[in-house]
N, C-alpha and C positions, 0 to 999 in steps of 0.2 A: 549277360542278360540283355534281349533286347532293348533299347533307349525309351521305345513306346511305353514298354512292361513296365520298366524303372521307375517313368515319369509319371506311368498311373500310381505306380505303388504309393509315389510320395504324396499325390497330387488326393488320392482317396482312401487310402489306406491308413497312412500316418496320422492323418485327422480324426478316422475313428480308432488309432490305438492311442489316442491323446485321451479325446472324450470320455472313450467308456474304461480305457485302464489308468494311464497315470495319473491323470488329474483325480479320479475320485478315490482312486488304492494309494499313489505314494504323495498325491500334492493338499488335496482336503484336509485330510487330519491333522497337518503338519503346518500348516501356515492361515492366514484368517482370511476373513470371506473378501474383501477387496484386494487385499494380494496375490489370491488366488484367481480371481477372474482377469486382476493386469496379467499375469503369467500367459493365462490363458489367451489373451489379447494379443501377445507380445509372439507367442507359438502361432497363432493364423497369420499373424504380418509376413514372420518368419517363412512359413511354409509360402504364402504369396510371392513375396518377394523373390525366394529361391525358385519357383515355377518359372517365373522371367527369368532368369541367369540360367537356370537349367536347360531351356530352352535356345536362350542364345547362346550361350557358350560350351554347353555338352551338348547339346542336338546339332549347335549351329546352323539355328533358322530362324528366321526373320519374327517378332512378335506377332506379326500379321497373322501366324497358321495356329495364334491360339486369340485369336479376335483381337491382339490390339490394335484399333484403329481411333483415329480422327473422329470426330461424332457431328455434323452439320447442326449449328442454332436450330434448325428445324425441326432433325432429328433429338435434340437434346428437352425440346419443348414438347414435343411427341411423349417421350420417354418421360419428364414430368406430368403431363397430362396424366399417362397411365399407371403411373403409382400412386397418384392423388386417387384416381379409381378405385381401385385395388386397393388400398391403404383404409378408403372409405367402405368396401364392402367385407372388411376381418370382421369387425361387429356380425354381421347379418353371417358370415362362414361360421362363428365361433358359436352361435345360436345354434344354427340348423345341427352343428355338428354334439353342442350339448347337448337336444333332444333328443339322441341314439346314442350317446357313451357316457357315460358314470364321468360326473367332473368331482374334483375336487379342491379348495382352496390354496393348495401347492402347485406350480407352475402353470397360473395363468398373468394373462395381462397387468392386471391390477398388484396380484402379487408381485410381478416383477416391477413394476416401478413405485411400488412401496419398501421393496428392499434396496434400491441400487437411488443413490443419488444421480441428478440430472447428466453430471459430469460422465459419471460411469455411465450411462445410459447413451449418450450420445458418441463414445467410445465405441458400445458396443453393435450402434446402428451402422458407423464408418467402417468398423470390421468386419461385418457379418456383409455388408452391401459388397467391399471390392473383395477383402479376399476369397468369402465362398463363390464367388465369380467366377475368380482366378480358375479356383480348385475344380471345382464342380463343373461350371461349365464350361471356360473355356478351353482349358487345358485337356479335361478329361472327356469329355463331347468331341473336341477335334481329332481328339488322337483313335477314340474308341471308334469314331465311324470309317477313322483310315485303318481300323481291323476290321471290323465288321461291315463294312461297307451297308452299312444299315440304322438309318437315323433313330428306330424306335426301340431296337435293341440298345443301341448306344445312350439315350432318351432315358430309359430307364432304369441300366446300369448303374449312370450317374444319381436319377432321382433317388434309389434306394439307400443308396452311401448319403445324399443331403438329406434323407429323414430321418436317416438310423442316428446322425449326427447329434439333432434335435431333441433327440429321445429321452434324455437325461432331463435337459431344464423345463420342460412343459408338459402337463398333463395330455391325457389319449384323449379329450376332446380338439385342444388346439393343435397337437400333431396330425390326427385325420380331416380334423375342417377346417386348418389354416396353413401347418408348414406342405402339407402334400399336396393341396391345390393351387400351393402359390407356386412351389415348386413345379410344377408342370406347368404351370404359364409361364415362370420366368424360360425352363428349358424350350417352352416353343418361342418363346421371345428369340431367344438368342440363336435359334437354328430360320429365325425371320431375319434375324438385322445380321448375324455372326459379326457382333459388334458386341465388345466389352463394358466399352464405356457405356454403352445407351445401357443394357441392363443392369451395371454398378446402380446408376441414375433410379432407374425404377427400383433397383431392391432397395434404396438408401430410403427412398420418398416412401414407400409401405412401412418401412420401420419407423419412421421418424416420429409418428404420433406417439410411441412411448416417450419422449422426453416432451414433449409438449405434456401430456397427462401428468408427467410427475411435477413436473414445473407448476401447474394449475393445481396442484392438489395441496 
C-alpha cells in the first residue's frame, strides 16, 4: 500500500472506527463513564503520537511536511488573539445555529461540563487542541494535497472525517453552528501559517472556556 494511503488510513480513518464503533459497541457498556473517556484520551495521543514516528521513521521525512514547525512569540500571540475570538463567538454560533435545528439537552456545552469534572475537562481541551491537529490537519491536509494537488478538495476531505468525529458527543445544533464552522477556519488557519503549533494554540484557547465554565459553576 502506498505510505500516503496508509498514513491517511491511520491518520482519518482509525479515529472514526474508534468513535463511531469500538468505543460505543465494545468499550461503553463495559467499563464506566470516566474510564471510558481516559481510554478514549489515551487512543488520540496514541494515534498522534504515532503520526509523528510514522512519518519519521516509515515515511522518513522530516516533521516539517506535516506542519511541525517553531511558532515565533508573535506568531504564538497571534494564535492566542484568535482563539480568544473564536472561543468568544461559540455562544453567538451555537444561537444562530439553535434557531434552524431542533436542540436538545444532550450534548451541548453546559451538559458537558456538568458531567465531566474540571480535571477531565482540561484533558479533553489538550487532546482535542494537538492531537486532532496532528490527524486532521497536519498530517492528512499535507498528504491529501500531495495527491490531489488541490487545497479545497483536500480541505474538505479532511473537514468531513473532523465533523463526522464529533458526531457522537453533541447535538445537530452545535455540530452545524460550532464543530463545522470552526473546522473550516481552523482548516484555513493551517493552509495560512502550515504551522501546527500556531493552530494546536488556537484549537486549545476555543476550547478552554469549558473548564473555566465548570470551574465557575
Amino acid at each position: 500500500m502506498n505510505k500516503k494511503f496508509l498514513g491517511l488510513f491511520i491518520a482519518l480513518v482509525l479515529p472514526l472506527l474508534y468513535v463511531l464503533v469500538l468505543s460505543p459497541v465494545l468499550l461503553k457498556p463495559n467499563v464506566n463513564e470516566p474510564i471510558h473517556t481516559l481510554i478514549g484520551f489515551a487512543v488520540f495521543w496514541g494515534l498522534g503520537i504515532g503520526m509523528f514516528l510514522y512519518t519519521r521513521c516509515f515515511e522518513n521525512r522530516p516533521l516539517s511536511t506535516i506542519g511541525w514547525k517553531s511558532v515565533s512569540w508573535k506568531g504564538a500571540l497571534l494564535a492566542l488573539g484568535l482563539g480568544i475570538l473564536l472561543s468568544l463567538l461559540v455562544p453567538l454560533f451555537t444561537l444562530l445555529a439553535s434557531a434552524v435545528f431542533p436542540t436538545t439537552d444532550q450534548g451541548t456545552i453546559i451538559q458537558v461540563t456538568e458531567r465531566y469534572p474540571w480535571w477531565i475537562l482540561l484533558l479533553s481541551v489538550l487532546t482535542a487542541g494537538i492531537t486532532e491537529e496532528i490527524l486532521f490537519r497536519g498530517y492528512a491536509l499535507e498528504r491529501l494535497v500531495e495527491l490531489t494537488d488541490n487545497k479545497w478538495i483536500s480541505g474538505l476531505i479532511s473537514l468531513v472525517f473532523f465533523v463526522v468525529i464529533h458526531a457522537t458527543g453533541w447535538n445537530m445544533a452545535h455540530i452545524i453552528g460550532v464543530v463545522l464552522p470552526l473546522g473550516m477556519i481552523l482548516t484555513g488557519l493551517y493552509f495560512w501559517k502550515r504551522n501546527l503549533a500556531f493552530v494546536m494554540i488556537v484549537h486549545v484557547v476555543i476550547n478552554l472556556p469549558l473548564v473555566f465554565i465548570e470551574l465557575l459553576s
